[in-house]
PLY file of the C-alpha trace (Angstrom):
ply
format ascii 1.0
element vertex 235
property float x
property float y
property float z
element edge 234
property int vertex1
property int vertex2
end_header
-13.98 35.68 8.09
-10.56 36.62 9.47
-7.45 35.77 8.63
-6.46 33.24 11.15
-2.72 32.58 9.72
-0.21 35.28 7.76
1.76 33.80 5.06
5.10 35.38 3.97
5.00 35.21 0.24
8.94 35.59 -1.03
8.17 35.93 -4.94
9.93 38.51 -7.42
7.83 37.49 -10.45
5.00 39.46 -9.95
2.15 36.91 -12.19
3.22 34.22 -9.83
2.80 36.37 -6.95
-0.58 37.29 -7.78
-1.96 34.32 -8.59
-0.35 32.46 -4.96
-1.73 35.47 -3.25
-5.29 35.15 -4.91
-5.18 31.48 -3.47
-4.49 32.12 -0.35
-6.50 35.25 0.36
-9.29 33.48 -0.91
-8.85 30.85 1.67
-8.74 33.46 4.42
-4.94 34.07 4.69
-3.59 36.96 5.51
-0.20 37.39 2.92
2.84 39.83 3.04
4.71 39.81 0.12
8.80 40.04 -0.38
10.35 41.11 -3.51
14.03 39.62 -2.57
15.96 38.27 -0.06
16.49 41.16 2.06
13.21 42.38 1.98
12.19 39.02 3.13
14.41 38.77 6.46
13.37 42.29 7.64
9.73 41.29 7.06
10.11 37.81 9.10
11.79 39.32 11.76
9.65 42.18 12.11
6.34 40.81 11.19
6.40 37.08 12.68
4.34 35.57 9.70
2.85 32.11 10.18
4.72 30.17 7.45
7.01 31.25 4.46
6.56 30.20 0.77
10.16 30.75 -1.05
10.76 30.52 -4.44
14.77 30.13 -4.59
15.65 32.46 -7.60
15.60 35.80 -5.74
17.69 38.57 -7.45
19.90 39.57 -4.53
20.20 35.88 -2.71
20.05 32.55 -3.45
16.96 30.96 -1.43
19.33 28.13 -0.03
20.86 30.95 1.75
18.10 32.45 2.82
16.79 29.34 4.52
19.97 29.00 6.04
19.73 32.18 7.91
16.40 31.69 8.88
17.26 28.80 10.89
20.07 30.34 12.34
17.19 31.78 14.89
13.69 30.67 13.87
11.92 27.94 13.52
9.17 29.11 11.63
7.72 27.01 8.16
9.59 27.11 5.54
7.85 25.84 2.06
9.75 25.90 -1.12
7.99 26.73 -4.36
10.45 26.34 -6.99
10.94 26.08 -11.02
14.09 23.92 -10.18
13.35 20.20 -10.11
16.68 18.51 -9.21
16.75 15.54 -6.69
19.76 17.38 -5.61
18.33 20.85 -4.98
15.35 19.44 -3.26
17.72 17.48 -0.75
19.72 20.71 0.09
16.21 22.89 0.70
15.16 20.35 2.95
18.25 19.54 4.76
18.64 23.05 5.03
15.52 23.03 7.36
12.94 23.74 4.71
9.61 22.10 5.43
8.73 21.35 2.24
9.35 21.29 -1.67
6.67 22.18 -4.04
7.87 22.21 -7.79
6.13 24.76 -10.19
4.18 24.24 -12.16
1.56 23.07 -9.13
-2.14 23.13 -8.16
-4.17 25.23 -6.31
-4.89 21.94 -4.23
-1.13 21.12 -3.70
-0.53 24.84 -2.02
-3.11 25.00 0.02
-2.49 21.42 1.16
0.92 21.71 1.64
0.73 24.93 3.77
-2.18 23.13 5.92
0.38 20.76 7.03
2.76 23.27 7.54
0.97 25.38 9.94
-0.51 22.12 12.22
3.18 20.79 12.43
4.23 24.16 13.83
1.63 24.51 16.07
1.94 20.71 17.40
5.34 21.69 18.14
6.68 18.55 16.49
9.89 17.05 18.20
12.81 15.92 16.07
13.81 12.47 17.08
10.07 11.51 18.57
10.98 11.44 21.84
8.15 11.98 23.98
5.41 10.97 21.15
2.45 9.55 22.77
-1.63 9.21 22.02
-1.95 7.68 18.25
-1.81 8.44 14.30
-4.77 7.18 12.37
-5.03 7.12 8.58
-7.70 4.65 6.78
-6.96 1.01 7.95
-3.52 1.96 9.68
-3.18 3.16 13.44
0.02 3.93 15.03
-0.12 3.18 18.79
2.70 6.00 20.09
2.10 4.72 23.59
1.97 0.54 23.18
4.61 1.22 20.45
2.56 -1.27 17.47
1.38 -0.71 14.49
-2.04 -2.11 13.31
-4.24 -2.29 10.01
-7.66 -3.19 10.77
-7.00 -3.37 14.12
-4.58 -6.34 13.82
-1.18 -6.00 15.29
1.35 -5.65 12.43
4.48 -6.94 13.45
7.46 -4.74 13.35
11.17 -4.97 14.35
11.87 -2.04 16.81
13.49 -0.03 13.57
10.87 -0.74 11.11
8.24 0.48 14.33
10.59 3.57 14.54
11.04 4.63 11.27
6.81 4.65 10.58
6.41 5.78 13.94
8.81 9.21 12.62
6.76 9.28 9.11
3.81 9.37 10.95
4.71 12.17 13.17
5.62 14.19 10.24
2.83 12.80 8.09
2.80 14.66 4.86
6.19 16.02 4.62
9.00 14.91 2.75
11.38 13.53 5.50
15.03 13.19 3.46
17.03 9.74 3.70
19.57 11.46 5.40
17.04 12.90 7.69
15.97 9.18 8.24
18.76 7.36 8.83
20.34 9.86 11.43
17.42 9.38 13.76
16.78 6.33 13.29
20.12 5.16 13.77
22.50 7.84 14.94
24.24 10.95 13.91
27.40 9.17 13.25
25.86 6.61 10.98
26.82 5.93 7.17
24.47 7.39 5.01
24.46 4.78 3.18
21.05 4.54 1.97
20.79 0.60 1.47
19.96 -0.56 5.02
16.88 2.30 5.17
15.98 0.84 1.69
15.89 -2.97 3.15
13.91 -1.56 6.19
11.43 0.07 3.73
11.02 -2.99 1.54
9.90 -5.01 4.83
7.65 -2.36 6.28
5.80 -2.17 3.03
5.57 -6.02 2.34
3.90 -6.20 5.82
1.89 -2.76 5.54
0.84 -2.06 1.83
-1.77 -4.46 -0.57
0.46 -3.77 -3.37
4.22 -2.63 -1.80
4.46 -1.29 -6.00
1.63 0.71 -5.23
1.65 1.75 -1.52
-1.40 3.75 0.48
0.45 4.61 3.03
4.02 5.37 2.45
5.14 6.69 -0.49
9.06 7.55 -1.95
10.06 11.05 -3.61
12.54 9.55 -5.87
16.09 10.73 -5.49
15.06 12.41 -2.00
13.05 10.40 0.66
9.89 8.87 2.00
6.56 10.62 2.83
3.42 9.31 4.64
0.31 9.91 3.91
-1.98 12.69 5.99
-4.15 11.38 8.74
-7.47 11.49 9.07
0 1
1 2
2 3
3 4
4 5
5 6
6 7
7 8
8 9
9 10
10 11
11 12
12 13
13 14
14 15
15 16
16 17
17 18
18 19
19 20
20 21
21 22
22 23
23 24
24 25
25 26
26 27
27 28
28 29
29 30
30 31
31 32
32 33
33 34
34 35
35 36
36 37
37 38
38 39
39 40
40 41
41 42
42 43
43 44
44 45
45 46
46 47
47 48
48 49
49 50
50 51
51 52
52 53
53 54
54 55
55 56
56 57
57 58
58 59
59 60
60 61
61 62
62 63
63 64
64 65
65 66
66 67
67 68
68 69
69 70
70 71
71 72
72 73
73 74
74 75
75 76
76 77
77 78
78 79
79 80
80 81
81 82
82 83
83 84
84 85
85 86
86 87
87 88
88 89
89 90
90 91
91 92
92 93
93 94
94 95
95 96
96 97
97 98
98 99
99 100
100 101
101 102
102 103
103 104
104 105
105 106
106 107
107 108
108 109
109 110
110 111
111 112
112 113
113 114
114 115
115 116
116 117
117 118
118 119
119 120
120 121
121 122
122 123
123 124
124 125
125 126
126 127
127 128
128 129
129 130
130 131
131 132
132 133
133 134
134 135
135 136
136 137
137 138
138 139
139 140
140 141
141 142
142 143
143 144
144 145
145 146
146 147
147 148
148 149
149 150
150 151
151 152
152 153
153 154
154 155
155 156
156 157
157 158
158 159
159 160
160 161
161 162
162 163
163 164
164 165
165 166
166 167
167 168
168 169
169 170
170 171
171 172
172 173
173 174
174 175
175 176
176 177
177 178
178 179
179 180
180 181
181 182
182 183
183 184
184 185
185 186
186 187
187 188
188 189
189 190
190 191
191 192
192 193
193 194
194 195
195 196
196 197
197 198
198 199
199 200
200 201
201 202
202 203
203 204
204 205
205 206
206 207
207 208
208 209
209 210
210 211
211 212
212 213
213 214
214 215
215 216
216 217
217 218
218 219
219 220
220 221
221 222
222 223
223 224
224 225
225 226
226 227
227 228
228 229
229 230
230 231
231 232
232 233
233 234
């Protein structure tokens, strides 16, 4: 089979290299590998590869930076594998633009999941603020209705104030990723709002009381603590 997709692989330890690039050739992917950070903008910019998996400890650059200047000009996936577990430095990656946050150690399951999503965001092309969303998101019992603008489980209308529709109706556009409570609250309710995160707490409390059997042990939307709020993948 050929490789469909070409994975950027930005990884000075060379064990951890090998083993990510065993995974992922042996799920068809091509991979280029870069040994720092310069290396690793020469090699998007003259290469084009799919998606990026960074690990932020490089030995000429830190990896915040790196993601920085790669959204000075592209768009392409960003996916964070890192030995640093802070709430705080998994808030900057993402803010940053990064598309996701993987924490070593991880499984083989995790990687190849998390770069699926990845790759079928970027090629849906997926709009910010969810302007323009239409057709539907399906995931067990729940269906998001884009174009009536309801939610349903079971097919029963759930009812939903317009920023409790909004806010799954922006989970489930990115469903799978992390989206960050700043992320959150500045589409949902303006770049000039507090980011405070209380009110997008209150909002979550009532979606999941209406949405979730047990809203202590949610299906469909569940919190990275410290960080924000991730849906689960559709079917």
């Amino acid at each position: 089979m050929s490789n469909a997709y070409t994975i950027l692989l930005v990884e000075d330890e060379a064990n951890i290299a090998g083993f990510m690039t065993a995974i992922l050739t042996a799920n068809h992917y091509g991979v280029r590998r870069a040994r720092d950070g310069a290396e690793a903008m020469m090699m998007v910019s003259s290469y084009c590869p799919d998606a990026v998996i960074l690990d932020l400890g490089l030995p000429d650059v830190d990896g915040m930076d790196l993601i920085r200047k790669i959204r000075e000009w592209s768009q392409i996936p960003i996916i964070v594998v890192s030995a640093r577990t802070h709430e705080r430095d998994k808030v900057s990656a993402l803010d940053l633009g990064a598309d996701d946050y993987i924490t070593k150690p991880f499984g083989t399951s995790e990687l190849l999941a998390r770069v699926r999503t990845a790759l079928r965001h970027a090629r849906a092309g997926s709009i910010p603020n969810g302007a323009g969303q239409s057709g539907s998101f399906c995931a067990g019992r729940l269906r998001v209705d884009y174009d009536k603008r309801h939610v349903y489980l079971e097919e029963e209308d759930i009812h939903l104030t317009q920023n409790e529709y909004r806010i799954v109706a922006l989970l489930a556009q990115y469903a799978g990723r992390v989206l960050t409570y700043d992320f959150l609250i500045k589409n949902i309710w303006g770049p000039n709002a507090a980011g405070d995160n209380q009110i997008l707490r209150v909002n979550m409390a009532n979606i999941r009381r209406k949405l979730e059997k047990n809203p202590a042990a949610p299906e469909y939307i569940f919190t990275e603590m410290g960080v924000g709020y991730r849906m689960i993948e559709g079917d």
